[in-house]
Each structure stands twice: as structure tokens, then as C-alpha cells.
Residue frames as qw, qx, qy, qz and C-alpha x, y, z in Angstrom:
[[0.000, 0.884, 0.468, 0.000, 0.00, 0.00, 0.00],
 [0.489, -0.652, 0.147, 0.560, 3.16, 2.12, 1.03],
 [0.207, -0.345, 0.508, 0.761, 4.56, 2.09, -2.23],
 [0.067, 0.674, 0.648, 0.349, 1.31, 2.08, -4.10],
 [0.322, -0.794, -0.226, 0.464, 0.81, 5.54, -2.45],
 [0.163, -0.895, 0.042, 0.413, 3.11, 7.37, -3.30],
 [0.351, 0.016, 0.761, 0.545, 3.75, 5.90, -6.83],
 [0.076, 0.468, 0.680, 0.559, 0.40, 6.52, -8.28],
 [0.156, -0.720, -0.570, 0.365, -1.01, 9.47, -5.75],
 [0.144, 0.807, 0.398, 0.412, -2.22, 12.82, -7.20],
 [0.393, 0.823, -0.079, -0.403, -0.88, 15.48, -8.03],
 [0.187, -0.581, 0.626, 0.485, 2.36, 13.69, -9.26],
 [0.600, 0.112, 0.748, 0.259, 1.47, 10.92, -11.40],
 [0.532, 0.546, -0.188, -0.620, 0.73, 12.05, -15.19],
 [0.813, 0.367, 0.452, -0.006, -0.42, 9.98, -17.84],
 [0.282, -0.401, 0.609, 0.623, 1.98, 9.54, -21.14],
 [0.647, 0.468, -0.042, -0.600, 1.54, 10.12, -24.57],
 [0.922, 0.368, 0.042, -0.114, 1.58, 7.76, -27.26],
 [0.446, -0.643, 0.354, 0.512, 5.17, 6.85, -28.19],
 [0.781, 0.607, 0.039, 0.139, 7.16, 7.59, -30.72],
 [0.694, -0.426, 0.263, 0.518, 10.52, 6.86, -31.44],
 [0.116, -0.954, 0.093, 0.259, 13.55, 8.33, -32.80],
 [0.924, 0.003, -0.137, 0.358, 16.94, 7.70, -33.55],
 [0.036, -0.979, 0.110, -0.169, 20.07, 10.13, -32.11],
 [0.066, 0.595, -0.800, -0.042, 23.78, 9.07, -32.91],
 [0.229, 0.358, -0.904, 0.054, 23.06, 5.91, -33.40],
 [0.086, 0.069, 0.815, -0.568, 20.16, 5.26, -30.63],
 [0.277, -0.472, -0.616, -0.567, 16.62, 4.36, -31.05],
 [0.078, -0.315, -0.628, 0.707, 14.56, 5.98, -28.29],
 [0.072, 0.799, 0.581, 0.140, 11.43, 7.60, -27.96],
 [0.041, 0.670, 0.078, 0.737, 10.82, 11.01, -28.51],
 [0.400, -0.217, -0.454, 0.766, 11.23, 13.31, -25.21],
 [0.107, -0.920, -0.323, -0.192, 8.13, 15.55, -23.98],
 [0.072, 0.609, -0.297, 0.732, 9.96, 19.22, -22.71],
 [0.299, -0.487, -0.754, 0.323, 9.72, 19.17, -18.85],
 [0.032, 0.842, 0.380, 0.381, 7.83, 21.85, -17.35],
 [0.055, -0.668, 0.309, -0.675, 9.10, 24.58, -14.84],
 [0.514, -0.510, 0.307, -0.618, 7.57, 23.58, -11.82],
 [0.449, 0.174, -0.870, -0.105, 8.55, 19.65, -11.26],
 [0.698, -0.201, -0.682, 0.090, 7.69, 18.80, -7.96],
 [0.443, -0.659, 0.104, -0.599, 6.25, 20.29, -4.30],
 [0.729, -0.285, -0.614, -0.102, 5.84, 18.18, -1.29],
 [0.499, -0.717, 0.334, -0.354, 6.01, 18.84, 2.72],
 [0.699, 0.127, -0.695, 0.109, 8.53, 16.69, 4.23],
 [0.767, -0.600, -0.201, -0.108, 7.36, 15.63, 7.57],
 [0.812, -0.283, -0.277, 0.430, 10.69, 14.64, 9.07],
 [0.423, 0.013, -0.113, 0.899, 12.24, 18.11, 8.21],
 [0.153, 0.828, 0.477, -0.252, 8.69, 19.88, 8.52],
 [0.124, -0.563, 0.404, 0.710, 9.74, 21.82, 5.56],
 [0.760, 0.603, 0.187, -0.154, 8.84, 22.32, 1.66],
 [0.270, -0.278, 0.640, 0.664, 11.26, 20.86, -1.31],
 [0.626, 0.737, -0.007, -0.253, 10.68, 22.22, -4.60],
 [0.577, -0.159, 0.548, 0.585, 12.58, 21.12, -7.50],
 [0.502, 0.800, 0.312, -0.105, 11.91, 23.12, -11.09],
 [0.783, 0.474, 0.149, 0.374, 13.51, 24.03, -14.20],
 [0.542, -0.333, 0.037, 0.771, 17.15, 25.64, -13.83],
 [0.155, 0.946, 0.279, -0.048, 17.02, 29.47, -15.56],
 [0.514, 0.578, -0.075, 0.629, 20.05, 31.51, -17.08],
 [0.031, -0.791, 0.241, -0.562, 19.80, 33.72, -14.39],
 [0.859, -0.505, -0.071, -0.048, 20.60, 31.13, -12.17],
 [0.539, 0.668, -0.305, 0.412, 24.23, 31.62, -13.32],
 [0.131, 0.665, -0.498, 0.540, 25.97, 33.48, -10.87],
 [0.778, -0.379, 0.329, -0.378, 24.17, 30.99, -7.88],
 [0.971, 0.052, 0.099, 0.213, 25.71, 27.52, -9.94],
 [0.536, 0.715, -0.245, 0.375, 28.61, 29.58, -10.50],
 [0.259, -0.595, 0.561, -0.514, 29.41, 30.02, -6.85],
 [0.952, -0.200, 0.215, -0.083, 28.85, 25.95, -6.33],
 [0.857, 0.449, -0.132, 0.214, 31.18, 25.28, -9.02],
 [0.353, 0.722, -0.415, 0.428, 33.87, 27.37, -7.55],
 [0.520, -0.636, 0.494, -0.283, 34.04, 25.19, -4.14],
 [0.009, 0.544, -0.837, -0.054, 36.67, 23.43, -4.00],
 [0.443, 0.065, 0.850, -0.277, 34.75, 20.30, -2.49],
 [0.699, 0.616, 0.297, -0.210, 32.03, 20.75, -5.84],
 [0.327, 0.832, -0.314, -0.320, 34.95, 20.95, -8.29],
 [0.115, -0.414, 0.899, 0.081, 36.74, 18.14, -7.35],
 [0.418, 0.197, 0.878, -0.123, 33.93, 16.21, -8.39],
 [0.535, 0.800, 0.261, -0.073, 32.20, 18.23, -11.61],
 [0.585, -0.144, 0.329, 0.727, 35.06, 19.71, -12.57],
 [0.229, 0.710, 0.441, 0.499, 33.30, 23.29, -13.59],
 [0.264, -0.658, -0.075, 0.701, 35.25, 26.02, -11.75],
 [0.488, 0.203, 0.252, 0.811, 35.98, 29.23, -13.55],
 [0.177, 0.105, 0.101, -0.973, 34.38, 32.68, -14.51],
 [0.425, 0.451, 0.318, -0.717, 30.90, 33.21, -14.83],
 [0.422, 0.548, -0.324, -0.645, 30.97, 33.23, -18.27],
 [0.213, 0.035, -0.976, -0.037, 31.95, 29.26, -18.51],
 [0.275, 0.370, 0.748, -0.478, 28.50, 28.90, -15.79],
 [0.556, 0.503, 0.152, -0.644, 26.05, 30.35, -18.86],
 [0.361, 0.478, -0.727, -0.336, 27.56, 28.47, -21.36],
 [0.044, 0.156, -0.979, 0.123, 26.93, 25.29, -19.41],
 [0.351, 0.401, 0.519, -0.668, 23.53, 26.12, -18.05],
 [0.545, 0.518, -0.190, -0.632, 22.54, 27.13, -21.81],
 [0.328, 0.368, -0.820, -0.291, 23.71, 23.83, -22.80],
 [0.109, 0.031, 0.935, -0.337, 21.97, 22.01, -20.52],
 [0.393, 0.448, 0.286, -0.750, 18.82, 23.72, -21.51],
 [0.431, 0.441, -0.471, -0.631, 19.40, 22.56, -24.91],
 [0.116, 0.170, -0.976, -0.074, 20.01, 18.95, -24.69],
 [0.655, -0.189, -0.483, -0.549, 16.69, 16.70, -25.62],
 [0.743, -0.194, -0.641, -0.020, 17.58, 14.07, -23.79],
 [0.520, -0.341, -0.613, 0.487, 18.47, 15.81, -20.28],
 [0.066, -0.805, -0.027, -0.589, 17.80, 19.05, -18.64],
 [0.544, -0.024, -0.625, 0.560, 18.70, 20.89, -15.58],
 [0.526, -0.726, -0.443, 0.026, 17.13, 21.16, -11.88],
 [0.043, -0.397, 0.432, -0.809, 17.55, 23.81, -8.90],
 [0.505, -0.508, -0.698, -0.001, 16.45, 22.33, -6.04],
 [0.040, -0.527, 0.328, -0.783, 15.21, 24.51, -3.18],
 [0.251, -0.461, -0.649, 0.552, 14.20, 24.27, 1.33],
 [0.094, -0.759, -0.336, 0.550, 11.36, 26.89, 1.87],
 [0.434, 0.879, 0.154, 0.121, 11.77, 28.44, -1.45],
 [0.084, -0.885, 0.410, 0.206, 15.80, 28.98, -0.80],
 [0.764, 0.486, -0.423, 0.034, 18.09, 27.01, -3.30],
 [0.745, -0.493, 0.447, -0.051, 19.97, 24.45, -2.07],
 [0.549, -0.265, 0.735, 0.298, 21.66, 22.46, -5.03],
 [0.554, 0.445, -0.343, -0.614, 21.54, 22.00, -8.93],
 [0.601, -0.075, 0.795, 0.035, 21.02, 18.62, -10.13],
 [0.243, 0.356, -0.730, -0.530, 20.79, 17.15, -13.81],
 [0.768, 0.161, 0.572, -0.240, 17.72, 14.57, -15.16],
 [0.423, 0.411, -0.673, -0.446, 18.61, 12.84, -18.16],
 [0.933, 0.153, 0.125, -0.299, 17.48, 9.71, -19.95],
 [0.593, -0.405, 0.663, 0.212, 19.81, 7.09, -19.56],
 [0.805, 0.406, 0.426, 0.068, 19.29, 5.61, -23.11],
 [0.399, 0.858, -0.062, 0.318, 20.39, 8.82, -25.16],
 [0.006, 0.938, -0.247, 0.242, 23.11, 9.33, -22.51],
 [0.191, 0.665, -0.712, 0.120, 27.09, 8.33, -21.82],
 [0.515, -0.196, 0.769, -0.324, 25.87, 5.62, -19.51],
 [0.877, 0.234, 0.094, -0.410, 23.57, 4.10, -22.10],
 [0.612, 0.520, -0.587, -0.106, 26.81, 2.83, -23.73],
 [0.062, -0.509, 0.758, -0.404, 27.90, 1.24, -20.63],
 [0.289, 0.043, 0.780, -0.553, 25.01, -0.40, -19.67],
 [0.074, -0.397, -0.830, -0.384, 21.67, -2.25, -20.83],
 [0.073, 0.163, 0.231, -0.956, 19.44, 0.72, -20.50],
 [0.160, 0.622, 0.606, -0.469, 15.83, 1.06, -20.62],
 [0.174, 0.644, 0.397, 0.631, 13.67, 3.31, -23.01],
 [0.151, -0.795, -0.200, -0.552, 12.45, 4.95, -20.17],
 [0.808, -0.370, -0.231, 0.396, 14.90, 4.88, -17.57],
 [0.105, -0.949, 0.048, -0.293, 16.03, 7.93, -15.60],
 [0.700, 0.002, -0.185, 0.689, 19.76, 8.80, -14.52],
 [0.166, -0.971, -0.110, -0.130, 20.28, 12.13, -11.99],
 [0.482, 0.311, -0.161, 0.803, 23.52, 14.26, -11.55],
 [0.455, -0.848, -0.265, -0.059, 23.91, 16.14, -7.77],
 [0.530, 0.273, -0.284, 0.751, 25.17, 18.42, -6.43],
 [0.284, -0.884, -0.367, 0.055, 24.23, 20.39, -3.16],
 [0.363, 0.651, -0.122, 0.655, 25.79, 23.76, -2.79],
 [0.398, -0.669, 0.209, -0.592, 24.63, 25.55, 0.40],
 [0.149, 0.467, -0.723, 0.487, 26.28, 24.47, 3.43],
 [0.408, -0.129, 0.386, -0.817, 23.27, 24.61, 5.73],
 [0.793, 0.046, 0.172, -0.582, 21.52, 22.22, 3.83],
 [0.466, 0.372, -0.791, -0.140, 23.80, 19.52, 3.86],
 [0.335, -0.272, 0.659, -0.616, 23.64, 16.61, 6.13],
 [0.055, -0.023, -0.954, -0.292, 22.02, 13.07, 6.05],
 [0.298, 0.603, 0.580, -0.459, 18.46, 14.10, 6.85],
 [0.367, 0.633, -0.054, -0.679, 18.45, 16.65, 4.10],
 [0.212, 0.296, -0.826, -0.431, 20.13, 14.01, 1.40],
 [0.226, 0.310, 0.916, -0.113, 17.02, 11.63, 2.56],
 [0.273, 0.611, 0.342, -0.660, 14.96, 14.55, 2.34],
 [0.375, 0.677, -0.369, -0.514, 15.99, 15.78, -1.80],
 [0.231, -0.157, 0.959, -0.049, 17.13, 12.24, -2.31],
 [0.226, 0.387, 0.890, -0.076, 13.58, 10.72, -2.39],
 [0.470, 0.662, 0.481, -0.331, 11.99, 13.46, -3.87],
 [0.232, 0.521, -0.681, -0.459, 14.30, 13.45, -7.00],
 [0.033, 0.079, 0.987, 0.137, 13.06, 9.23, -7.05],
 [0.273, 0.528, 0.673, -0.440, 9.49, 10.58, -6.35],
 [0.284, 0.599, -0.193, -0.723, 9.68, 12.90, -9.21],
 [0.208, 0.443, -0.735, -0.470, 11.43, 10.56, -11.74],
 [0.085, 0.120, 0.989, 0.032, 8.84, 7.65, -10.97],
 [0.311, 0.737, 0.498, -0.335, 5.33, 9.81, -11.20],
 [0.028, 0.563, -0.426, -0.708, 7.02, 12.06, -14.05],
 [0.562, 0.329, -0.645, -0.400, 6.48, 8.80, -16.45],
 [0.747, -0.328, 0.481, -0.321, 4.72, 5.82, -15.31],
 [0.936, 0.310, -0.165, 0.020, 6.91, 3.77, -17.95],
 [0.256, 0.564, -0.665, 0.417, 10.05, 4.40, -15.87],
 [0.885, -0.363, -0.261, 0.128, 11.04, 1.04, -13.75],
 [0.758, -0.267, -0.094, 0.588, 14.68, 2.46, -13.07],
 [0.058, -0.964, 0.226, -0.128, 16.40, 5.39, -11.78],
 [0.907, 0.154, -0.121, 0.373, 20.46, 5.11, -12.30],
 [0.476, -0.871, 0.051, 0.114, 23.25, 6.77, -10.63],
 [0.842, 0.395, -0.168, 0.326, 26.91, 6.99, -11.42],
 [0.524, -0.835, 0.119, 0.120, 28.97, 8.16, -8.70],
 [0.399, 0.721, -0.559, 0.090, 32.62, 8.22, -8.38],
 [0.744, 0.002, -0.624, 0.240, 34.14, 5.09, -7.06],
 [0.444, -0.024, -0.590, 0.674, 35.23, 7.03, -3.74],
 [0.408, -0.470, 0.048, -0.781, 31.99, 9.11, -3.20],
 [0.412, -0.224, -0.849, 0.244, 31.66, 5.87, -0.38],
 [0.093, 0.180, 0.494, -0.846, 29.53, 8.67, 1.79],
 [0.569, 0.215, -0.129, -0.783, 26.46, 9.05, -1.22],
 [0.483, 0.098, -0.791, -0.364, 26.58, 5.51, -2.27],
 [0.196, -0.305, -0.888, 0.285, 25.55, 4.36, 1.27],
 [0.372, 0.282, 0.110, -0.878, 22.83, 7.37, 0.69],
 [0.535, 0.193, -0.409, -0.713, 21.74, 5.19, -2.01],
 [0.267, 0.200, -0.940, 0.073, 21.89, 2.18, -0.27],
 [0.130, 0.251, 0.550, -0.786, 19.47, 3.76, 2.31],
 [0.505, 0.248, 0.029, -0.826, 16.93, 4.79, -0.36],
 [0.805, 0.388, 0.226, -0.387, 16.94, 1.44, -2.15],
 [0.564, 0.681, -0.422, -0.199, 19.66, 1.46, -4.64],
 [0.913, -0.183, 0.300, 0.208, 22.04, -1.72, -5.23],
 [0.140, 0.627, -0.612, -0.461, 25.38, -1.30, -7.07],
 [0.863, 0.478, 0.000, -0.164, 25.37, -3.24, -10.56],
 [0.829, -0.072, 0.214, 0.511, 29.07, -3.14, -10.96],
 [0.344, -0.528, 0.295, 0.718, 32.04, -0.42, -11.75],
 [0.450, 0.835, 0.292, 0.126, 32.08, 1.77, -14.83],
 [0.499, -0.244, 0.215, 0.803, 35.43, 2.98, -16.22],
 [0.229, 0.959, 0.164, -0.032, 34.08, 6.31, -18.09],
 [0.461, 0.798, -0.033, 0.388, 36.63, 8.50, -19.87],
 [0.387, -0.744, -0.112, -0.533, 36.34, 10.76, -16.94],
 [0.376, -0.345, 0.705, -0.493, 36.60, 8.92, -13.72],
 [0.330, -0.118, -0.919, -0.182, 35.97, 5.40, -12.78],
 [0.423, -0.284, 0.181, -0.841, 32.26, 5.29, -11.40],
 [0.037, 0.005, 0.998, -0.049, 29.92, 3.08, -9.71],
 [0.352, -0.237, -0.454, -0.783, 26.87, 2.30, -11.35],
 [0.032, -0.047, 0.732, -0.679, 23.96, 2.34, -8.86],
 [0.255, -0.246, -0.657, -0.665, 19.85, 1.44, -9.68],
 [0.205, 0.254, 0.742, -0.586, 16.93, 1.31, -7.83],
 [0.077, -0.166, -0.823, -0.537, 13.91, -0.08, -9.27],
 [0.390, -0.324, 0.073, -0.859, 10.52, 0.82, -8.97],
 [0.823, -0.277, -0.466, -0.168, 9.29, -2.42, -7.85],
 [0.630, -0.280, -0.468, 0.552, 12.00, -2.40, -4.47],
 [0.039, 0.343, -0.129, 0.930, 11.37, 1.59, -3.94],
 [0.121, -0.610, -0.669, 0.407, 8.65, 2.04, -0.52],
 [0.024, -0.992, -0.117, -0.047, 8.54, 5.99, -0.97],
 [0.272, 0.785, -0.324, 0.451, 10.60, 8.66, -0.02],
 [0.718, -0.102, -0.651, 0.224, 12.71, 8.10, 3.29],
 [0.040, 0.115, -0.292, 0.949, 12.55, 11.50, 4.64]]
């Protein structure tokens, strides 16, 4: 009943259109609805508190620009620099079909930028036996204040709450950490996820992390 809840309960769930497919470098996939601004509301009890999550915004610039330049968010994205490099990226993200980027906020104050993308159309798909409609999320919390393992339960589950009512043809939500993020992966362990097995990327070597909808209860916050 738990995970009936809070899979198919109103407002999130929406109903999908017909599909049609595609092809992009190489990949069949279905076509990709735009997302809208506003993703996703919800009171979390444990932190009595509202998380929003909703479409990132050029002028968000100079706010991901000041994540990028801590030290502790660089060594892992690897997007320090001026300003000018943050709109470039941001505008790129905006473009791309197959992924787009998130500002998540506490109480209507940002807290972190994160990154949905369909796993099929994206670097991981090569790695891995991917889904049509399988969702893969890039994090990153900025603000200090709202770090902390409550709050990662808290933004955590409603980033899985989004990506499973968003499209009731997604069964999996995928992760790629870096091998030594060993503090998030046992975040994901907590919500559900299971590691599949290592993932040498260009980049960095990562572990690949899943959580299906059929072993997901809800959020944990």
C-alpha cells in the first residue's frame, strides 16, 4: 500500500503520450516531452519543511557559479571558472533533448543544482543495458546549511518521487557516482539502490547504482 501511495497518488502521477521513437547518434529511443518549470512540491514531515525542485534558468548563473567554484564541488564536476563558462553550461543544458537541468530549493531557498537525463540517449547508455524509459540524476548540493544526512534523505527521495510519477513507464532510476563518493553511495543504499558493478568512463571510474521501482517504498525522509 506504502509504495502504491506514493507511486500513483495525485498530483504527481501524469499519464503519457503515445510513443514515438527516434533515432540520435546511433540510438533508437522515444521522442522526449519538454519538462515543465515547476517539477515537484511536497512537505517533508521529518524536516517539517517544503522541497521544490523546477527548471534551472540563465539567471541562475551566478548561484551555480558560486557551487562550481568550491573546492569540495569541483573536485567532483570539474566546472570552476568565470561566470561566463557557468552560462555556457547552463545554456547547454537547456538545450540537450535528452536531459535538462534542476535547482532544487528548502522553503523556497536554493539548495543544489542537479541534472535529469534519460539514460538511453546518454554516456551511460553505452555502458550499460538501458531502458527506453529509464532515468539517470547528476547532484550536487551547494549551500552548506543544507547539507547533512536528513536533508540528502529529504531531496534524495523526492528526485526518485519525481522521476517515478514524471512517467509511469520508468522502472529504473540510475546513478553513477565516483568510485570514492563511499559517503552518497551508502545514501543510495538507504533509499533502495544496489550497485550493478564499476564503470570505467573517460572521466573517472564510477559506480553504477539502480533502484527499481518495484523495491522503492517511498521517499525516506
Amino acid at each position: 500500500m506504502k509504495r502504491a501511495f506514493w507511486q500513483i497518488s495525485y498530483p504527481f502521477m501524469k499519464l503519457p503520450s503515445p510513443v514515438v521513437y527516434t533515432v540520435s547518434q546511433g540510438v533508437r529511443h522515444p521522442i522526449r516531452p519538454r519538462p515543465a518549470r515547476n517539477l515537484y512540491r511536497r512537505h517533508v514531515p521529518s524536516l517539517n519543511a517544503i522541497l521544490t525542485f523546477r527548471l534551472a534558468r540563465l539567471d541562475d548563473a551566478p548561484l551555480v557559479n558560486r557551487w562550481m567554484n568550491m573546492p569540495r564541488v569541483s573536485a567532483f564536476w570539474g566546472e570552476s571558472g568565470p561566470i561566463t563558462k557557468t552560462v555556457d553550461f547552463l545554456q547547454g543544458g537547456l538545450e540537450k533533448r535528452h536531459s535538462f537541468p534542476v535547482i532544487g530549493s528548502w522553503e523556497e531557498v536554493p539548495f543544489g543544482y542537479f541534472e535529469v537525463y534519460w539514460v538511453k540517449e546518454d554516456i551511460l547508455g553505452r555502458y550499460c543495458d538501458a531502458q527506453d524509459w529509464e532515468r539517470g540524476l547528476h547532484v550536487l548540493v551547494g549551500e552548506e546549511r543544507f547539507r547533512g544526512s536528513q536533508r540528502v534523505r529529504g531531496w534524495l527521495g523526492g528526485l526518485c518521487h519525481y522521476c517515478f510519477c514524471d512517467d509511469p513507464r520508468t522502472m529504473r532510476i540510475s546513478l553513477e557516482p565516483r568510485v570514492d563518493n563511499e559517503r552518497f553511495i551508502q545514501y543510495l543504499h538507504q533509499e533502495g539502490f544496489y550497485k550493478e558493478k564499476e564503470v570505467t568512463f573517460p572521466h573517472k571510474q564510477a559506480t553504477l547504482m539502480r533502484l527499481t521501482r518495484e523495491a522503492w517504498l517511498g521517499p525516506a525522509a
